[in-house]
C-alpha positions in Angstrom: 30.0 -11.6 39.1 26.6 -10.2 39.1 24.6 -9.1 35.7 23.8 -6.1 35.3 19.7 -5.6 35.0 19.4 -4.3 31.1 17.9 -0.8 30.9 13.8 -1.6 30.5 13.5 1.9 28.3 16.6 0.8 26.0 15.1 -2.5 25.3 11.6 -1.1 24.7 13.4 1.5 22.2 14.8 -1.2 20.5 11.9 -3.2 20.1 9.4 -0.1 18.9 12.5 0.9 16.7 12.5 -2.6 15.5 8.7 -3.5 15.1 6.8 -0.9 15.7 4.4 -1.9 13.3 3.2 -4.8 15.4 2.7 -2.5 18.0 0.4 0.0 16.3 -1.6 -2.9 14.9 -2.1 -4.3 18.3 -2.9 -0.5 19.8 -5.3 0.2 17.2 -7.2 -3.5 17.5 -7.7 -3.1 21.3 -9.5 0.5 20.3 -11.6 -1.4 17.7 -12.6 -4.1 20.2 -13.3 -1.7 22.5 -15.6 0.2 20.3 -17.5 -3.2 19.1 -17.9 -4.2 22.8 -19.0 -0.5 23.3 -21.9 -0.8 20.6 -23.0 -3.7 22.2 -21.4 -6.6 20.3 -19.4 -9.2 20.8 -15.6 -9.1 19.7 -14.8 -12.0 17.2 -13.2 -13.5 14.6 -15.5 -12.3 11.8 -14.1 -8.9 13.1 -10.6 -9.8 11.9 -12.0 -11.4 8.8 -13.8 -8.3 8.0 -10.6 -6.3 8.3 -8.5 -9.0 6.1 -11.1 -8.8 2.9 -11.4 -5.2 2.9 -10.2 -2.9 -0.1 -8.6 -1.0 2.1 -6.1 -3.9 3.5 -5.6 -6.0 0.1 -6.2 -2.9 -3.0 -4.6 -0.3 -0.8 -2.0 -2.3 0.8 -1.0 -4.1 -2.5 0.0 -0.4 -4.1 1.7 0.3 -0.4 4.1 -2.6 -1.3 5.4 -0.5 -4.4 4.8 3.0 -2.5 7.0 1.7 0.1 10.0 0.7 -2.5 9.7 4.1 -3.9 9.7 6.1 -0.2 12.8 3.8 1.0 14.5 5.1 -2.2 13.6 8.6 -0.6 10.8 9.2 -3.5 7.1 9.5 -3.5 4.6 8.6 -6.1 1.2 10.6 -5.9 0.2 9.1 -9.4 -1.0 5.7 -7.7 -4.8 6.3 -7.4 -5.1 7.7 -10.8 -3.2 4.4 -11.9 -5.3 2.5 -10.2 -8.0 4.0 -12.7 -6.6 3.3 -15.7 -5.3 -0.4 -14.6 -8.6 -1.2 -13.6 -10.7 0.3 -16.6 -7.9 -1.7 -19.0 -8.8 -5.0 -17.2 -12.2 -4.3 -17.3 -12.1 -3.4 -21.1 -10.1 -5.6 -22.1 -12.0 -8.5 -19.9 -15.6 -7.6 -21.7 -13.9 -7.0 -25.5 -12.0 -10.4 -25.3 -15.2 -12.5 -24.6 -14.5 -12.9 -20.6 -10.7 -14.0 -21.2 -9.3 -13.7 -17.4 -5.8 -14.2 -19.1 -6.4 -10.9 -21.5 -7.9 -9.1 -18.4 -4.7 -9.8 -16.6 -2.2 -9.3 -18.9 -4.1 -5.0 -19.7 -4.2 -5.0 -15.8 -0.3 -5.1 -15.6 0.5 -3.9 -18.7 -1.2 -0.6 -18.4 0.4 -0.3 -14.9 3.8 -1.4 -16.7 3.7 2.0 -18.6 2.0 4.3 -16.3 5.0 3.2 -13.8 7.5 3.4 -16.8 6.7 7.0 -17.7 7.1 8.0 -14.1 10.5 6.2 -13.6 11.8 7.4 -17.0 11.1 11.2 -15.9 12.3 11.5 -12.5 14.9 8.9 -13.3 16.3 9.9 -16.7 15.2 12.8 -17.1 16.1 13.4 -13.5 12.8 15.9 -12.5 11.5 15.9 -9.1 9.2 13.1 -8.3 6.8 14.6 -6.0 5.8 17.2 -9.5 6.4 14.4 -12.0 3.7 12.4 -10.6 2.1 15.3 -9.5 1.2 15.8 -12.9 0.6 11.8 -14.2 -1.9 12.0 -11.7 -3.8 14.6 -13.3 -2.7 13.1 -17.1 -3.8 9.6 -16.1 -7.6 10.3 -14.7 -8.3 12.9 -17.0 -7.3 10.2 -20.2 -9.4 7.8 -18.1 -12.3 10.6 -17.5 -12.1 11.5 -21.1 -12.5 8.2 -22.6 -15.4 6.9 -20.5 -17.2 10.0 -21.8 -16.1 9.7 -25.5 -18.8 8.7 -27.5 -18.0 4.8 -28.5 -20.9 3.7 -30.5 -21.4 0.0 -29.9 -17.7 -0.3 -28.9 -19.3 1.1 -25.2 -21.5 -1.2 -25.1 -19.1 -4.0 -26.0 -16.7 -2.9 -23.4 -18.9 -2.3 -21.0 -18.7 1.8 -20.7 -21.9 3.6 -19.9 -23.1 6.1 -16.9 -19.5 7.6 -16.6 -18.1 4.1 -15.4 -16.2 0.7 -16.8 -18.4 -2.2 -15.6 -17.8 -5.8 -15.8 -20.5 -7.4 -18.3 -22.2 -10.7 -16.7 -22.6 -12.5 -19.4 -19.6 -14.3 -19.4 -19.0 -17.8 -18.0 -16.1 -16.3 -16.5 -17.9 -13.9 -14.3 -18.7 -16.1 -11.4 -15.2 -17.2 -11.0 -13.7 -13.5 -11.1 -16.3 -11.8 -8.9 -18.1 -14.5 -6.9 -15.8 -17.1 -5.5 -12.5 -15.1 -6.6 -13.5 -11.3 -5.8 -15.7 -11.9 -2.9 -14.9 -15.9 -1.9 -12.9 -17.3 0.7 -11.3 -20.2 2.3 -12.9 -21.3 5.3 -9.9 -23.1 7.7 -10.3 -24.0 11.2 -13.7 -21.6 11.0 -11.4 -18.9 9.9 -12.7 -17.7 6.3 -9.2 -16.3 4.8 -10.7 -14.5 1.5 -8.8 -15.3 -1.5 -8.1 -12.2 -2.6 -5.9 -11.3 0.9 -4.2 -14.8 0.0 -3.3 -13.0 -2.8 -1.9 -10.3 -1.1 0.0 -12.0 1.5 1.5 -14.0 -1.5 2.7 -11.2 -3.3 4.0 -9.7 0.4 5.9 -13.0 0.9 7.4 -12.2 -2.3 8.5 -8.6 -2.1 10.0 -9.3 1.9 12.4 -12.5 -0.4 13.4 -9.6 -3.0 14.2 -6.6 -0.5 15.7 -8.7 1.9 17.7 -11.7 -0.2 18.4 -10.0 -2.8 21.3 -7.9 -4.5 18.7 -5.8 -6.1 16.9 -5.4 -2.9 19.9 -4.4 -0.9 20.5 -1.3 -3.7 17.1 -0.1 -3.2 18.2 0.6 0.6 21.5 2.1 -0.5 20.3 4.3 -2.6 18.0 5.6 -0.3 20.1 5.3 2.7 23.2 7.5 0.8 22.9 8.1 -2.9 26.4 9.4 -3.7 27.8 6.5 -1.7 25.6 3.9 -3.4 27.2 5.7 -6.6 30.5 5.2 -5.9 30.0 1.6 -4.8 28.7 0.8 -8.6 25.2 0.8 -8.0 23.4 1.7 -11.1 21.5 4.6 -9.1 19.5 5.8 -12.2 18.2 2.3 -13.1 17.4 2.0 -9.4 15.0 4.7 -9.2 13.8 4.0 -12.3 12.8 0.7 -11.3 11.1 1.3 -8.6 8.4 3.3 -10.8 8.1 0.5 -12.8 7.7 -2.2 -9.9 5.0 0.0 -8.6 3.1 0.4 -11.5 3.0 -3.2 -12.0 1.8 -3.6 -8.2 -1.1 -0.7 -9.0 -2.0 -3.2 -12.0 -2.4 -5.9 -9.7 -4.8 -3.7 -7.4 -6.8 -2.8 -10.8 -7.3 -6.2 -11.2 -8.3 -7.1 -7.7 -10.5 -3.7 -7.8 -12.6 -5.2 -11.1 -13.1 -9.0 -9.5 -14.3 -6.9 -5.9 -16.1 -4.3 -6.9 -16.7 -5.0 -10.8 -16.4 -1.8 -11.5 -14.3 1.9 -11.8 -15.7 5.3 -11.9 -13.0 7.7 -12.9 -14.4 10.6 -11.2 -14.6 9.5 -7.8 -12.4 5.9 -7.9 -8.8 6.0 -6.5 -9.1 9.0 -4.9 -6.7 9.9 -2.2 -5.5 6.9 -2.6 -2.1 8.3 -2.9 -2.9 9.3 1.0 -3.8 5.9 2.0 -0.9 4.2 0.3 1.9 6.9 2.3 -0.5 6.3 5.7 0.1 2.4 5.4 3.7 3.0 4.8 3.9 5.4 7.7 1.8 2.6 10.0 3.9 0.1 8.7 7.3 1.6 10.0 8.9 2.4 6.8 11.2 5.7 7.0 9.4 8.8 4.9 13.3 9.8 5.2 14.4 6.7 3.2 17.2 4.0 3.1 15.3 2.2 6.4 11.6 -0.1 6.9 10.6 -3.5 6.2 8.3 -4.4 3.5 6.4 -7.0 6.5 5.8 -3.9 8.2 3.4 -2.6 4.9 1.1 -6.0 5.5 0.2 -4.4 9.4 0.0 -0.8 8.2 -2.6 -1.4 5.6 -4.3 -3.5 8.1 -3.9 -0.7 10.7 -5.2 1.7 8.2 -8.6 -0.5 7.4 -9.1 -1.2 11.6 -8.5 3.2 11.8 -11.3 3.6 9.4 -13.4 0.9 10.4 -13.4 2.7 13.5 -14.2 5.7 12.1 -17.0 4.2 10.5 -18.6 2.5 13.7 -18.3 5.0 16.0 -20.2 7.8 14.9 -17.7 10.3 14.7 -19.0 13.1 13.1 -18.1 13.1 8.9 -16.1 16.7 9.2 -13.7 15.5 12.0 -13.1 12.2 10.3 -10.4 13.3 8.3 -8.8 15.0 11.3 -8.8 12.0 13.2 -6.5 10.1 10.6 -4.7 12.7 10.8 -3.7 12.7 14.1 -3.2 9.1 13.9 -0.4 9.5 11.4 1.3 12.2 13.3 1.4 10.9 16.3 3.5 7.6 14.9 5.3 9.7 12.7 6.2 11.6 16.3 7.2 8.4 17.6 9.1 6.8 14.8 11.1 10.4 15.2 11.6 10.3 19.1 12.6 7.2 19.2 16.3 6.7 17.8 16.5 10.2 19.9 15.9 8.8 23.0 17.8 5.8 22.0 20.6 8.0 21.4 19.9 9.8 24.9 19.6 6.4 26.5 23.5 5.3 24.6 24.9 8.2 25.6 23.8 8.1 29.6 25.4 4.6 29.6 28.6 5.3 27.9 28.5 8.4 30.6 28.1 5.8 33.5 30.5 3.1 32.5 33.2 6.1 32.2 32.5 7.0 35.8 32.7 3.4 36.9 36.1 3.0 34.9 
């Protein structure tokens, strides 16, 4: 008995439905090579590199991680690049007021994040208000605190902890400082003549980590049901308050991270102008990544090749001249296109299902 050839469009459903994140990653490199080539320059390695060790991929994608727990739980957290802020201007702070302890400037980092993200799950969670206006308004409560005490007038407390011009700054004159910013903030490891920056090690680590606890986990397995069906996650015991609660918190804690990587990178936070939009950036790597704005469905793997999707969209931005008004625009059209796509798709799937079951009936 002959096989039957499999239907070429099912399979390719499947596969987008199943990693489409590779596949927008790979779409959006052959643009960027294509533009390097275009401007005359040789595609490479140091390309990729480039892409790895930017903010964008490792600050960005590190606060995608926890945006993505919070959007498969069907919430959203605009409060992120406002955290970012204050997680940053606590490790810095604390970092220059502590004598260059990395240890103290770690432990702010998180901590501050720990409460930021606490607040935020104990309102929408316990005190069961929507999230998008909940962190609608941390966001504003968190940068204006941050804007207000950068501006305060410290006495020799600013110049101890590093606060002048409207900005937290890493002081230099630590022993410490090399490590944090130079090989730790900026350094890499060079293997096989591939430098792999330190800082996206990091990243990758903390990745790893995150893919174990969503996908091995009991815990991780109640983040999916609650965004996949609340009331039946309910019924099934799942603590659906502490859930989404959680989530917050596990966020904020992520954001803390990113402060810290922010302060070893760029040694410094304005509160006016740092963070901002990055709310945006965090949803558009979540989007790119193939994680479900619905909830309940997405892979936290798939947030690594967003936020590297996300870098390679703006780096192409950058290099190609496109004028600064329509940049914005482009991005846009980015995310809606694969937010088109991630909502054709089980569609046509179900089309595709549907046409078969029709044609087996006939042959019956």
């Amino acid at each position: 008995m002959e096989k039957k050839p499999k239907n070429f469009m099912a399979t390719l459903s499947r596969l987008w439905s199943e990693y489409s994140y590779i596949f927008v990653l790979l779409l959006i490199m052959v643009v960027y090579a294509l533009v390097i080539i275009n401007n005359g320059q040789n595609f490479g390695l140091g390309h990729i590199s480039t892409i790895l060790s930017s903010q964008y991929t490792v600050i960005v994608g590190t606060i995608a991680l926890g945006m993505a727990l919070v959007i498969i739980t069907g919430q959203i957290d605009l409060s992120v690049g406002s955290t970012l802020v204050v997680t940053t201007a606590s490790s810095i702070v604390a970092y220059n007021i502590s004598g260059g302890s990395v240890i103290v400037m770690v432990l702010a980092g998180v901590f501050a994040g720990f409460i930021c993200g606490l607040i935020n799950g104990l309102l929408v969670g316990y005190a069961q208000m929507p999230p998008f206006i909940v962190t609608l308004g941390t966001m504003l409560i968190y940068r204006s605190l941050a804007l207000s005490f950068v501006n305060a007038k410290l006495g020799d407390f600013s110049t101890k902890a590093g606060i002048s011009s409207g900005q937290f700054k890493l002081l230099t004159t630590f022993k410490s400082y090399d490590f944090i910013r130079m090989q730790f903030g900026s350094g890499s490891l060079n293997l096989f003549g591939f430098k792999i920056p330190y800082i996206t090690m990091l990243f990758v680590l903390i990745t790893i980590l995150f893919i174990v606890i969503t996908q091995k986990t009991k815990y991780g397995k109640s983040v999916y049901a609650v965004g996949s069906n609340e009331k039946a996650a309910r019924l099934t015991g799942i603590n659906v308050t502490n859930v989404k609660m959680s989530v917050f918190i596990i966020t904020g804690v992520l954001v803390g991270v990113a402060g810290i990587m922010q302060a070893c990178k760029m040694s410094n936070v304005n509160p006016a102008s740092s963070g901002q939009s990055y709310e945006m950036y965090a949803i558009a790597s979540v989007v790119l990544g193939g994680v479900a704005m619905s909830g309940g469905r997405g892979k936290l793997l798939g947030v690594l090749f967003g936020a590297m999707s996300y870098c390679t969209v703006n780096t192409i931005i950058a290099i190609s001249g496109l004028p600064i008004t329509m940049q914005d625009a482009f991005q846009g059209v980015v995310l809606i296109t694969v937010i088109l796509i991630q909502a054709v798709s089980p569609i046509i799937k179900e089309k595709l299902d549907q046409a078969k079951k029709r044609k087996a009936n006939k042959a019956i």
